[in-house]
Chimera marker file (.cmm) of the C-alpha trace (Angstrom):
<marker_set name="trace">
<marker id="1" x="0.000" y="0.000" z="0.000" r="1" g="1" b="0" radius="0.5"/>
<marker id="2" x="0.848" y="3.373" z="-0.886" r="1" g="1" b="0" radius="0.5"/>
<marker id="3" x="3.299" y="6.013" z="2.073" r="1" g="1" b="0" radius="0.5"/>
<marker id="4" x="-0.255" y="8.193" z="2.454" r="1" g="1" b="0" radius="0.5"/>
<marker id="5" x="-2.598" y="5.674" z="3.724" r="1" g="1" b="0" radius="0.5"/>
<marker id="6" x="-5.272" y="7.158" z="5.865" r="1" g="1" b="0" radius="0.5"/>
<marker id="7" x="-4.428" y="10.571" z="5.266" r="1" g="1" b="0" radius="0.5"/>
<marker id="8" x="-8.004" y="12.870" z="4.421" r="1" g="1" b="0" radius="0.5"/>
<marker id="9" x="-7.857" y="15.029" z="1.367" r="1" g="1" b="0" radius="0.5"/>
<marker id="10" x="-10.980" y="17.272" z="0.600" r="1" g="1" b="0" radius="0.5"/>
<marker id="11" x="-12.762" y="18.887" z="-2.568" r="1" g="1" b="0" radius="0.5"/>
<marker id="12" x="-10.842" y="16.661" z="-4.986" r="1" g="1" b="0" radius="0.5"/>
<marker id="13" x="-14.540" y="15.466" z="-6.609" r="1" g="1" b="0" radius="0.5"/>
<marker id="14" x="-18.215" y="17.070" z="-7.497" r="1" g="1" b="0" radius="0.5"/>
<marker id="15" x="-21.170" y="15.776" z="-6.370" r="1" g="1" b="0" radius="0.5"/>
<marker id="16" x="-21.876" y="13.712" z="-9.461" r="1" g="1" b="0" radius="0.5"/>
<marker id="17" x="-18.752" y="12.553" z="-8.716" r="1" g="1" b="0" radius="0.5"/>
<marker id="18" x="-19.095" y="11.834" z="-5.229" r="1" g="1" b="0" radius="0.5"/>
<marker id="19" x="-22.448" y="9.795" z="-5.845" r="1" g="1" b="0" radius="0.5"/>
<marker id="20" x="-20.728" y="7.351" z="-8.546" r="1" g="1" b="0" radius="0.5"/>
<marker id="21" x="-17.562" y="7.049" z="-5.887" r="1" g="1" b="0" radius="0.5"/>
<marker id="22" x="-19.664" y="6.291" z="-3.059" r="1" g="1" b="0" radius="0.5"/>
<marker id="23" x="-22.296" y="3.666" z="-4.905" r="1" g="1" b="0" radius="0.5"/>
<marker id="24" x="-18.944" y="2.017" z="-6.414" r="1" g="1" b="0" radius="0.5"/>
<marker id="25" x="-17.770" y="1.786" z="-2.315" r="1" g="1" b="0" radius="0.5"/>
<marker id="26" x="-20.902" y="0.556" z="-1.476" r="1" g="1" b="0" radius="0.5"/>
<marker id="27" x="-20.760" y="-2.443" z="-4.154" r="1" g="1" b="0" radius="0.5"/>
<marker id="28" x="-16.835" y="-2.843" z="-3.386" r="1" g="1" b="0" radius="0.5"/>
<marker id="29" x="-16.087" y="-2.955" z="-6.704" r="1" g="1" b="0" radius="0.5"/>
<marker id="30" x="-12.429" y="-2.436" z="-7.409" r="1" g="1" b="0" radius="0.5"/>
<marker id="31" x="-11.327" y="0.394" z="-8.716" r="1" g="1" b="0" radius="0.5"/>
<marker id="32" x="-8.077" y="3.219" z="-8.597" r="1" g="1" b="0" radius="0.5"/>
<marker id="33" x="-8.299" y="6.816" z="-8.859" r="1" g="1" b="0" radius="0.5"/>
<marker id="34" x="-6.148" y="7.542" z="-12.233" r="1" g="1" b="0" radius="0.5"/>
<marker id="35" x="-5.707" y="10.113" z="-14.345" r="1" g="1" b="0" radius="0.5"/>
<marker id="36" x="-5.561" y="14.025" z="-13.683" r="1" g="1" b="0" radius="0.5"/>
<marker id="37" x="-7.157" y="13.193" z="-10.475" r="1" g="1" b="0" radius="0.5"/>
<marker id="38" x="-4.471" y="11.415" z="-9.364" r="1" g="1" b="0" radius="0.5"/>
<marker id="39" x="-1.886" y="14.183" z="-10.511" r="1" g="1" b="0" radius="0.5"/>
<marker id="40" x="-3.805" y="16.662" z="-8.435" r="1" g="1" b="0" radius="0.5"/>
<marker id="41" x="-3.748" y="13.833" z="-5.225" r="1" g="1" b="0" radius="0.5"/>
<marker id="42" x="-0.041" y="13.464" z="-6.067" r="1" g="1" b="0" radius="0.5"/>
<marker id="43" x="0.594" y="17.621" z="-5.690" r="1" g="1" b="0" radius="0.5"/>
<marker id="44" x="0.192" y="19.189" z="-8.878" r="1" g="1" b="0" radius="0.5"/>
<marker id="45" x="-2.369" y="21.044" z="-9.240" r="1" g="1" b="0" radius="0.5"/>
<marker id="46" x="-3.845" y="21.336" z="-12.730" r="1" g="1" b="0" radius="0.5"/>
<marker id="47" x="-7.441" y="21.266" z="-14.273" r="1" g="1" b="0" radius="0.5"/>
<marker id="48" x="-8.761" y="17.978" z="-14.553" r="1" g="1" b="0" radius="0.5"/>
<marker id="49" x="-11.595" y="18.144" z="-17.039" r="1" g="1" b="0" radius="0.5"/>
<marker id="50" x="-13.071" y="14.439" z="-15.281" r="1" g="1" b="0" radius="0.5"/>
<marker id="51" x="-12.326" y="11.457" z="-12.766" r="1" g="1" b="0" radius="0.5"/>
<marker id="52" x="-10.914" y="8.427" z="-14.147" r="1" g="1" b="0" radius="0.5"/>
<marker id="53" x="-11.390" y="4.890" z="-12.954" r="1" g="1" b="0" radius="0.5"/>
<marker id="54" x="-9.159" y="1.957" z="-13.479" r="1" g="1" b="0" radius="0.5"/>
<marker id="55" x="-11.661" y="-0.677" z="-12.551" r="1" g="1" b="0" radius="0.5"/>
<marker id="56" x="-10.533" y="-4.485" z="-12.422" r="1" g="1" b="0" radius="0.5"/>
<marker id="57" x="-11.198" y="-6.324" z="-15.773" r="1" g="1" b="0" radius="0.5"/>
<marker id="58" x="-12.586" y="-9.276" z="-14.042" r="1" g="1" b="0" radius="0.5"/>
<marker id="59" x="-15.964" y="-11.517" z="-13.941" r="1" g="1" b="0" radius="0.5"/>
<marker id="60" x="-16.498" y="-10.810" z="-10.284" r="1" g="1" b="0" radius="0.5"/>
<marker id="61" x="-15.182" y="-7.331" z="-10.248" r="1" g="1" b="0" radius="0.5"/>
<marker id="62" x="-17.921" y="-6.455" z="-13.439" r="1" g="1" b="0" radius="0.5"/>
<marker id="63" x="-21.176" y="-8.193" z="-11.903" r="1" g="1" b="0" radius="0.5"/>
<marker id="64" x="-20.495" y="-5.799" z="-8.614" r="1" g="1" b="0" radius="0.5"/>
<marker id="65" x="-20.086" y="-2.555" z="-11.532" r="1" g="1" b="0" radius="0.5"/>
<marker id="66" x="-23.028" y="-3.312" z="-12.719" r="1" g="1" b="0" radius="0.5"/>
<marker id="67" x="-24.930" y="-3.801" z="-9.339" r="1" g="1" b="0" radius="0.5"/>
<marker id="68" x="-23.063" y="-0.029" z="-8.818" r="1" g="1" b="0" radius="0.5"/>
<marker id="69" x="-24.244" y="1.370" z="-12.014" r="1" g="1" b="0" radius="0.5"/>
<marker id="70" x="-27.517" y="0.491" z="-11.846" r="1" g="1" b="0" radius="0.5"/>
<marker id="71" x="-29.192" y="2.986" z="-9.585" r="1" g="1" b="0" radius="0.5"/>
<marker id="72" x="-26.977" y="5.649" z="-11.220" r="1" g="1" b="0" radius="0.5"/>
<marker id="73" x="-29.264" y="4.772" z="-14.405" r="1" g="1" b="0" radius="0.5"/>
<marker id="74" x="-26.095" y="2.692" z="-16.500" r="1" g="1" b="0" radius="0.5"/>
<marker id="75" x="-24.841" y="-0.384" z="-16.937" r="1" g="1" b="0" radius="0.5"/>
<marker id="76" x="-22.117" y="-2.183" z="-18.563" r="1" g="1" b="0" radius="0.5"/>
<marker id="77" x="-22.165" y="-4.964" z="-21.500" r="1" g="1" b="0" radius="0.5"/>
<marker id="78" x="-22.195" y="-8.444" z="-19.725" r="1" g="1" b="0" radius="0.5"/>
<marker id="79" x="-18.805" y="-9.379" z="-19.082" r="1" g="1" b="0" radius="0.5"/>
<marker id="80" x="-18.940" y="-12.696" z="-21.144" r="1" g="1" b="0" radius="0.5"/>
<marker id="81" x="-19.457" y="-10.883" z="-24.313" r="1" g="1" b="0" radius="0.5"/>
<marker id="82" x="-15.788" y="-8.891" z="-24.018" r="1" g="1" b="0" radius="0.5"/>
<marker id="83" x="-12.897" y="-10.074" z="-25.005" r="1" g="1" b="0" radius="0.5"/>
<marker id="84" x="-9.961" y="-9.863" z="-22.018" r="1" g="1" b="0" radius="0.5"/>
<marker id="85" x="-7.287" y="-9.040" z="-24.871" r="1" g="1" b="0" radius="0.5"/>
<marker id="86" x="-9.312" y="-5.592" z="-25.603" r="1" g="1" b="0" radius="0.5"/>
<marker id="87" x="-9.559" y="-2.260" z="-23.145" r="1" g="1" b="0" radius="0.5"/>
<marker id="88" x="-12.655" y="-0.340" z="-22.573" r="1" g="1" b="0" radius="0.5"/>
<marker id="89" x="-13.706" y="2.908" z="-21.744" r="1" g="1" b="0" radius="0.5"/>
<marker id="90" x="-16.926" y="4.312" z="-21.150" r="1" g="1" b="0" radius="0.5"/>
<marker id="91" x="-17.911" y="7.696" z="-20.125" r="1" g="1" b="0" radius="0.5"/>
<marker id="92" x="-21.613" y="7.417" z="-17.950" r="1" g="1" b="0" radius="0.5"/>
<marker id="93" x="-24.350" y="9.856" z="-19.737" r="1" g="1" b="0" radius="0.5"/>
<marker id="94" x="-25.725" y="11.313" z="-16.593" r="1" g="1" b="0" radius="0.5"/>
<marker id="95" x="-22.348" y="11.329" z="-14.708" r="1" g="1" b="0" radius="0.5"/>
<marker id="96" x="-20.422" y="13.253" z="-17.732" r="1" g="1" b="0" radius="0.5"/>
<marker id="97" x="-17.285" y="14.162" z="-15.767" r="1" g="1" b="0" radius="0.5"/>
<marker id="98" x="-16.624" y="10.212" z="-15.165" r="1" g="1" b="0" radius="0.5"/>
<marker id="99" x="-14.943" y="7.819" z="-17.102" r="1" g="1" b="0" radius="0.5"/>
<marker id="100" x="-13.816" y="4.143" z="-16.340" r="1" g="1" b="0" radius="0.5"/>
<marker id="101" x="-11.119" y="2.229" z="-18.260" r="1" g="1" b="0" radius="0.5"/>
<marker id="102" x="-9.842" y="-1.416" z="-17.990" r="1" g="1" b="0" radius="0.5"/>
<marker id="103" x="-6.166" y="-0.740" z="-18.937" r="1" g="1" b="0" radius="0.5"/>
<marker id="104" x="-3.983" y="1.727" z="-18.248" r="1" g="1" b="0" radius="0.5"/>
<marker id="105" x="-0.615" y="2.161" z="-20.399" r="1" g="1" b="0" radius="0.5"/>
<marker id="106" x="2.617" y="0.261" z="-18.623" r="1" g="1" b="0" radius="0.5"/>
<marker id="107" x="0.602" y="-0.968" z="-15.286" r="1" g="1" b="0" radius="0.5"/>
<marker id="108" x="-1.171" y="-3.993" z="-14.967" r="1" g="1" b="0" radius="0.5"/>
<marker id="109" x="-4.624" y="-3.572" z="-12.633" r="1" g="1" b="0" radius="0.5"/>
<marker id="110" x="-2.611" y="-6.014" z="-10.279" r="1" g="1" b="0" radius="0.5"/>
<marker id="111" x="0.359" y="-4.335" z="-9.674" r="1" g="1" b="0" radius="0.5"/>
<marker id="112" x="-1.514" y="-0.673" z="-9.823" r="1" g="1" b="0" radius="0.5"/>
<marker id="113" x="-4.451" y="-1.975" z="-6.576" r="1" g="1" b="0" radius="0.5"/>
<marker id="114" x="-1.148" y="-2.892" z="-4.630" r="1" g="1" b="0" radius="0.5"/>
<marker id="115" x="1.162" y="0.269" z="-4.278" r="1" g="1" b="0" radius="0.5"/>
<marker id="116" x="-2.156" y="2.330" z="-4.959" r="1" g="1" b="0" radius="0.5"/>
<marker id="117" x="-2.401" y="4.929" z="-1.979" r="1" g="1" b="0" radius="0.5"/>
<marker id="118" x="-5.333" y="3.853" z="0.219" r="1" g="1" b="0" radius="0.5"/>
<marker id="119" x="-7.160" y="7.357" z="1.229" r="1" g="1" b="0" radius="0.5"/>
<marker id="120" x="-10.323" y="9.058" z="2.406" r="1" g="1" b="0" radius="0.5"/>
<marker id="121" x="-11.020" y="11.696" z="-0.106" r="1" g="1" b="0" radius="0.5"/>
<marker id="122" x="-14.700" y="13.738" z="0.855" r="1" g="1" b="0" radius="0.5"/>
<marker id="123" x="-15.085" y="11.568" z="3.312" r="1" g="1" b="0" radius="0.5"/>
<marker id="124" x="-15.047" y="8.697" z="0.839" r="1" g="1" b="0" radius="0.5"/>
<marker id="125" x="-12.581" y="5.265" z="1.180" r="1" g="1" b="0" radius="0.5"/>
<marker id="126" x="-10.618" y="5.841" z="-2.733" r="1" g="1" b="0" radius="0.5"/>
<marker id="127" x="-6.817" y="3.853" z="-3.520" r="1" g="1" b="0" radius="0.5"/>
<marker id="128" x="-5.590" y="6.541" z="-6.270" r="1" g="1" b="0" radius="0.5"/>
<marker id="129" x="-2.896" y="5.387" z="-8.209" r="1" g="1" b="0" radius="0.5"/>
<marker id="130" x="1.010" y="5.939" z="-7.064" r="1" g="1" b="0" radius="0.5"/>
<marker id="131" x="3.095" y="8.653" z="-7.939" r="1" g="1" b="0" radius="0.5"/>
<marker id="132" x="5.550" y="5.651" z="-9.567" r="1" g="1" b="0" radius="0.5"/>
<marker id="133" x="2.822" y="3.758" z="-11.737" r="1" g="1" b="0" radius="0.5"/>
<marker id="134" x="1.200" y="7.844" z="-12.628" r="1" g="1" b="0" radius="0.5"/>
<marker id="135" x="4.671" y="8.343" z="-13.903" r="1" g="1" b="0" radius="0.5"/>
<marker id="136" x="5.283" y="5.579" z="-15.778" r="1" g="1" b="0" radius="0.5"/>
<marker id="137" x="1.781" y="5.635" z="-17.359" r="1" g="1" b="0" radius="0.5"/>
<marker id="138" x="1.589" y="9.108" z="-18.271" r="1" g="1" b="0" radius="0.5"/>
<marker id="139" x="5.668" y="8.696" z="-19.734" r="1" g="1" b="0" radius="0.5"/>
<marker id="140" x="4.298" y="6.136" z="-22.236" r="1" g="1" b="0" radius="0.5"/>
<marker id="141" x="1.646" y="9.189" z="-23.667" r="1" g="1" b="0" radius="0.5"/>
<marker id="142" x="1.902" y="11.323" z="-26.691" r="1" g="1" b="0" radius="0.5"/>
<marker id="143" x="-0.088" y="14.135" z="-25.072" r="1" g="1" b="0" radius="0.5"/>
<marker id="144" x="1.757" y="17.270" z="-24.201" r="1" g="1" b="0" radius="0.5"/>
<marker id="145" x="-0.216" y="17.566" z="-20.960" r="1" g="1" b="0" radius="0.5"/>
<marker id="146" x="1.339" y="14.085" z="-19.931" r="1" g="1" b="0" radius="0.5"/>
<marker id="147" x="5.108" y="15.400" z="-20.489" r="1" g="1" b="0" radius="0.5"/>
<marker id="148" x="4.413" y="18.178" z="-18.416" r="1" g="1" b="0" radius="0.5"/>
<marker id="149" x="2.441" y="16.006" z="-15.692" r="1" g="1" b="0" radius="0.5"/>
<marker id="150" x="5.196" y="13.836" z="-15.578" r="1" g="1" b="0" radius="0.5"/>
<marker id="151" x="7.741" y="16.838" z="-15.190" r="1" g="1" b="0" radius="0.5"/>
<marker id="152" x="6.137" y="18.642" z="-12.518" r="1" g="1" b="0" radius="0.5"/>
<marker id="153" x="5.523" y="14.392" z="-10.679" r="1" g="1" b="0" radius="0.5"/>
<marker id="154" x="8.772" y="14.119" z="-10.426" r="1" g="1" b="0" radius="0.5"/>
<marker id="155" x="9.866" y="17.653" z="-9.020" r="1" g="1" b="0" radius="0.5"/>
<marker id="156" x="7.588" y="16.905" z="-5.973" r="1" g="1" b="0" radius="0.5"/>
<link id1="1" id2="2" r="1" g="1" b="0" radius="0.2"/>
<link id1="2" id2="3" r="1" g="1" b="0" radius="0.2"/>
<link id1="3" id2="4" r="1" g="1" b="0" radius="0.2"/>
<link id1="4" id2="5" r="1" g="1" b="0" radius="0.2"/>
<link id1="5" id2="6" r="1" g="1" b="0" radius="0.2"/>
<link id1="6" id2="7" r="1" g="1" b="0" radius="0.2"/>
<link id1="7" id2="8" r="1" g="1" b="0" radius="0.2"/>
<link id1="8" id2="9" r="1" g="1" b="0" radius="0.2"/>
<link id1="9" id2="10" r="1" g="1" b="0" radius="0.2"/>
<link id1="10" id2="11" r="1" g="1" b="0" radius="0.2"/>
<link id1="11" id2="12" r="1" g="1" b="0" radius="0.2"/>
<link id1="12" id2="13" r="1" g="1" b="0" radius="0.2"/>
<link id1="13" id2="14" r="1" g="1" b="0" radius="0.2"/>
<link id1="14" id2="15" r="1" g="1" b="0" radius="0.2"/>
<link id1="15" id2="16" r="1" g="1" b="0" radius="0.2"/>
<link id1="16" id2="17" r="1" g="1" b="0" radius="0.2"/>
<link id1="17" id2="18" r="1" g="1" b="0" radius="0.2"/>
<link id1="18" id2="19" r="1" g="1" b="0" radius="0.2"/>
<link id1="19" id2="20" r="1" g="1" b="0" radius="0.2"/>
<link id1="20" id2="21" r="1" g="1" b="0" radius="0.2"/>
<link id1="21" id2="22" r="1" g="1" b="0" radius="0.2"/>
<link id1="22" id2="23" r="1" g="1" b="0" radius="0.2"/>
<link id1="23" id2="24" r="1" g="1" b="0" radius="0.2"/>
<link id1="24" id2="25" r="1" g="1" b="0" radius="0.2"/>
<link id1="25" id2="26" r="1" g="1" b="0" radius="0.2"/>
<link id1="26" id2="27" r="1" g="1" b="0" radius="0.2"/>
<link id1="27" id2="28" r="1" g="1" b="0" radius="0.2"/>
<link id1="28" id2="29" r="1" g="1" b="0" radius="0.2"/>
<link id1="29" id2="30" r="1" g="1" b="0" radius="0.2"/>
<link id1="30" id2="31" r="1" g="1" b="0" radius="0.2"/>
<link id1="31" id2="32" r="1" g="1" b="0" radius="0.2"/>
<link id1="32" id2="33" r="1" g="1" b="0" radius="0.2"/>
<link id1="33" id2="34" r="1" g="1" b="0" radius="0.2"/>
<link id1="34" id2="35" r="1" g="1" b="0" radius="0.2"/>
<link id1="35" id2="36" r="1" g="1" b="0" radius="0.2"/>
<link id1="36" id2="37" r="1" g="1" b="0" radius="0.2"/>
<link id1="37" id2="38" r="1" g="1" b="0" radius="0.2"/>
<link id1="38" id2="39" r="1" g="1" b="0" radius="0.2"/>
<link id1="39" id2="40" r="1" g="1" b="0" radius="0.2"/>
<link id1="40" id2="41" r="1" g="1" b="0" radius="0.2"/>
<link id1="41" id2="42" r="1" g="1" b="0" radius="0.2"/>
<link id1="42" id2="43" r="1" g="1" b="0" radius="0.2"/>
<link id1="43" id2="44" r="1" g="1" b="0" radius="0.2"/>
<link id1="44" id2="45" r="1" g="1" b="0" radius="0.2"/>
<link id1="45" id2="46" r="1" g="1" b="0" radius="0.2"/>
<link id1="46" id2="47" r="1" g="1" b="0" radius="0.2"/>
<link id1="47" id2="48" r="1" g="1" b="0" radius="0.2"/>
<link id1="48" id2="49" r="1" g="1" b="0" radius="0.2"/>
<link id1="49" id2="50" r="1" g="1" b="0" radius="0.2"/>
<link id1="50" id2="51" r="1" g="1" b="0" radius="0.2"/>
<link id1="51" id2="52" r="1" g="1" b="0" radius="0.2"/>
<link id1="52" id2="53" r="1" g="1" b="0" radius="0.2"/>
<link id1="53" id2="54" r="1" g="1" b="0" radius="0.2"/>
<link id1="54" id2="55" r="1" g="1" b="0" radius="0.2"/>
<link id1="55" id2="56" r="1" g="1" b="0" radius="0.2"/>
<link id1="56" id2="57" r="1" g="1" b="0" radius="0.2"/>
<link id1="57" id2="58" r="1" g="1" b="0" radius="0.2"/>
<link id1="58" id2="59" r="1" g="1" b="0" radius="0.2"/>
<link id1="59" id2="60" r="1" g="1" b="0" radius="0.2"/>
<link id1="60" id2="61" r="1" g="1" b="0" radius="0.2"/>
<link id1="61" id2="62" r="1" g="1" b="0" radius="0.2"/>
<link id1="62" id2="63" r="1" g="1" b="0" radius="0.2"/>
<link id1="63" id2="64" r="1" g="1" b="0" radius="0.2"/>
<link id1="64" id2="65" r="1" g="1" b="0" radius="0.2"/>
<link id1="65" id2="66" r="1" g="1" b="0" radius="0.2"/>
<link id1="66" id2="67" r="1" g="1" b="0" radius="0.2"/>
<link id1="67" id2="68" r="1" g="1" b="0" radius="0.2"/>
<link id1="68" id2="69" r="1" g="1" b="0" radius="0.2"/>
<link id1="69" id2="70" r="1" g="1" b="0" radius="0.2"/>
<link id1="70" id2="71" r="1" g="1" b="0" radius="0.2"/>
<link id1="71" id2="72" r="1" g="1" b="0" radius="0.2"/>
<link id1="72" id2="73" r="1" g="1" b="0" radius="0.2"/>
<link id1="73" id2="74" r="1" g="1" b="0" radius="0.2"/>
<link id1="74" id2="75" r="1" g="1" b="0" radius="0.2"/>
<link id1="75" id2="76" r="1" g="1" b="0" radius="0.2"/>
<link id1="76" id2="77" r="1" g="1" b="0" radius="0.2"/>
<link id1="77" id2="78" r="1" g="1" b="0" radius="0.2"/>
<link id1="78" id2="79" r="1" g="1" b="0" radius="0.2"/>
<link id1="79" id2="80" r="1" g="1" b="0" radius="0.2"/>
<link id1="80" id2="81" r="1" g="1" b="0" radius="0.2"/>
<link id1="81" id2="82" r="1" g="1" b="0" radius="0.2"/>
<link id1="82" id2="83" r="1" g="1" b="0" radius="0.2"/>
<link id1="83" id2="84" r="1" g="1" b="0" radius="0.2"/>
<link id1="84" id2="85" r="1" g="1" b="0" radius="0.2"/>
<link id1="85" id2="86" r="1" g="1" b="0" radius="0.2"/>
<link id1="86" id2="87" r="1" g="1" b="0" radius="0.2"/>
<link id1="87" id2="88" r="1" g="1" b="0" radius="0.2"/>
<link id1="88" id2="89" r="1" g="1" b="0" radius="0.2"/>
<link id1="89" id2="90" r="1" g="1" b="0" radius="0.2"/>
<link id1="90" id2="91" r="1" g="1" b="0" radius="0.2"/>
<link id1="91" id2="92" r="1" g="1" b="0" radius="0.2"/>
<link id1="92" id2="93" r="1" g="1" b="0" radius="0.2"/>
<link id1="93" id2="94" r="1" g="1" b="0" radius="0.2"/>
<link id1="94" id2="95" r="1" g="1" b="0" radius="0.2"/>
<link id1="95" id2="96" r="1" g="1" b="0" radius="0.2"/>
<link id1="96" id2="97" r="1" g="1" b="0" radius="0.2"/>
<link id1="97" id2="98" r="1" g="1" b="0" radius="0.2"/>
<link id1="98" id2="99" r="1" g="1" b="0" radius="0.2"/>
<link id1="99" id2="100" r="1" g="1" b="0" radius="0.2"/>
<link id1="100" id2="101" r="1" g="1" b="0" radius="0.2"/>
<link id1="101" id2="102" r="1" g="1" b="0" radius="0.2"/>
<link id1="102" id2="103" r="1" g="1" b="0" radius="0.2"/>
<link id1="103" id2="104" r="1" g="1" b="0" radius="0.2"/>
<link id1="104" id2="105" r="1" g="1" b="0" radius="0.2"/>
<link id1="105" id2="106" r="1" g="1" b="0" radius="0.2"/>
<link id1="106" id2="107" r="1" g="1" b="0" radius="0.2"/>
<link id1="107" id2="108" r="1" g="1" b="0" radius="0.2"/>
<link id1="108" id2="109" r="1" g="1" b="0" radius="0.2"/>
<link id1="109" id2="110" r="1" g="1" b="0" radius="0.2"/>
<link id1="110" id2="111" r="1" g="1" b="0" radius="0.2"/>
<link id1="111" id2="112" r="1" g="1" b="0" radius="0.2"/>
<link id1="112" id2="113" r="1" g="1" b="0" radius="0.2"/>
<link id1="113" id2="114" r="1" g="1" b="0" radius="0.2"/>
<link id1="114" id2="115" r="1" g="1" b="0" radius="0.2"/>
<link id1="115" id2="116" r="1" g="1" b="0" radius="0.2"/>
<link id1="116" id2="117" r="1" g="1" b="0" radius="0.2"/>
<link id1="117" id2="118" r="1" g="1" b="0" radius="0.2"/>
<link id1="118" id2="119" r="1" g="1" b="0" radius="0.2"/>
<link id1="119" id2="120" r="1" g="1" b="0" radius="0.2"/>
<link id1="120" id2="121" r="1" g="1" b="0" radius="0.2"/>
<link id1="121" id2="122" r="1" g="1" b="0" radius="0.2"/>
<link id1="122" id2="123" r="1" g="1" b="0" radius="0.2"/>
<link id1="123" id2="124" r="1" g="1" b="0" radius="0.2"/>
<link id1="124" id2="125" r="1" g="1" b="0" radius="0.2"/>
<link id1="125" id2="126" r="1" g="1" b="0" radius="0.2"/>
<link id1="126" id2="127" r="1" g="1" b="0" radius="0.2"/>
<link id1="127" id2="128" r="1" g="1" b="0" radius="0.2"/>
<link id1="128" id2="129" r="1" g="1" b="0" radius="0.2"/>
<link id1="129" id2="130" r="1" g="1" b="0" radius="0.2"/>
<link id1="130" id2="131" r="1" g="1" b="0" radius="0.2"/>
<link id1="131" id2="132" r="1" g="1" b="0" radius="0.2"/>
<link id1="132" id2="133" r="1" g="1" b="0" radius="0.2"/>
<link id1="133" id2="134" r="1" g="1" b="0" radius="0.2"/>
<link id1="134" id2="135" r="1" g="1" b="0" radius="0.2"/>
<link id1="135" id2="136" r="1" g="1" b="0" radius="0.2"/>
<link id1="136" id2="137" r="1" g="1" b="0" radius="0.2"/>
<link id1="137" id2="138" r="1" g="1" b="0" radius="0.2"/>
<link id1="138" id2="139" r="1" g="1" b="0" radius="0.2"/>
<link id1="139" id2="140" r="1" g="1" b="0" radius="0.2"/>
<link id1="140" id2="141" r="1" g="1" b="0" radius="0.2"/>
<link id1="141" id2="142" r="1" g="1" b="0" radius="0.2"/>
<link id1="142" id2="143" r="1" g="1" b="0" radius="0.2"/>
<link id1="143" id2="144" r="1" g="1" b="0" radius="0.2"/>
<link id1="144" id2="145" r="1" g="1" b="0" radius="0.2"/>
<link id1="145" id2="146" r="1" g="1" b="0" radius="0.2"/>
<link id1="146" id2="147" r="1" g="1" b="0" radius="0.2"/>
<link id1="147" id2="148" r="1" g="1" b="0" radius="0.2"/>
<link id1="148" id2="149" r="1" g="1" b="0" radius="0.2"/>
<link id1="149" id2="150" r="1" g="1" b="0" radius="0.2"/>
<link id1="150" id2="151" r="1" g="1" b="0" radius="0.2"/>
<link id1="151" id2="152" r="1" g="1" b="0" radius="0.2"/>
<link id1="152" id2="153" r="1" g="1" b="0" radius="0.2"/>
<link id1="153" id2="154" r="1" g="1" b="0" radius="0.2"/>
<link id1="154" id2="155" r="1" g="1" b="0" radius="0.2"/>
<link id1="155" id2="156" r="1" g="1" b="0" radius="0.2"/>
</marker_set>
């Protein structure tokens, strides 16, 4: 686990936000905090323009999304008709600011869930991805804004 376990962070999310967050808790389905959300958590802060969710690619891990989604009116395709070899991404209509992804670049799920940081973020139990795997992901990006994440990651 991650060097900032237990430590409280506020205003990181919206309420939209907030509500997918805690009905993901409340289903314990696994997912990390990625993305520019986990830049901010790691010190810099930049606009993020949504939240990010590595959630586990796995048969269990997929019925409890769904049992999530559902009262946030979504779902997800049933996990037997995906192939494990692709990623997916899916932004939720009436959650607009959230996306979830399978796959991150250069980090398996695995090895992401166990040096994620383990945290309470608006009151609300999150593992965000570590400052190593954020690096390394964001390194193997094109993007511009992922150069300079990385840049101002590792000055901190």
């Amino acid at each position: 686990m991650g060097e900032c376990q237990g430590r409280e962070q506020n205003a990181l999310f919206d309420a939209d936000e907030a509500a997918v967050l805690r009905s993901f808790v409340a289903c314990d389905v696994r997912f990390i905090v990625v993305g520019g959300r986990a830049v901010q958590f790691h010190g810099h802060l930049r606009r993020a323009k949504d939240l990010d969710l590595l959630v586990e690619f796995s048969e269990e891990n997929w019925e409890r999304l769904g049992r999530a989604l559902r009262p946030l009116n979504a779902g997800v395709t049933a996990f037997a008709t995906l192939s494990p070899e692709k990623r997916y991404q899916a932004r939720l209509a009436f959650y607009p600011t959230v996306e979830f992804l399978t796959a991150i670049d250069g980090v398996s799920f695995a090895s992401a869930w166990m040096d994620a940081v383990a945290t309470i973020i608006d009151s609300i139990p999150v593992r965000v991805l570590c400052k190593a795997h954020l690096i390394t992901s964001k390194k193997m990006s094109k993007r511009p804004l992922d150069a300079r994440d990385v840049e101002a990651l590792r000055s901190r």
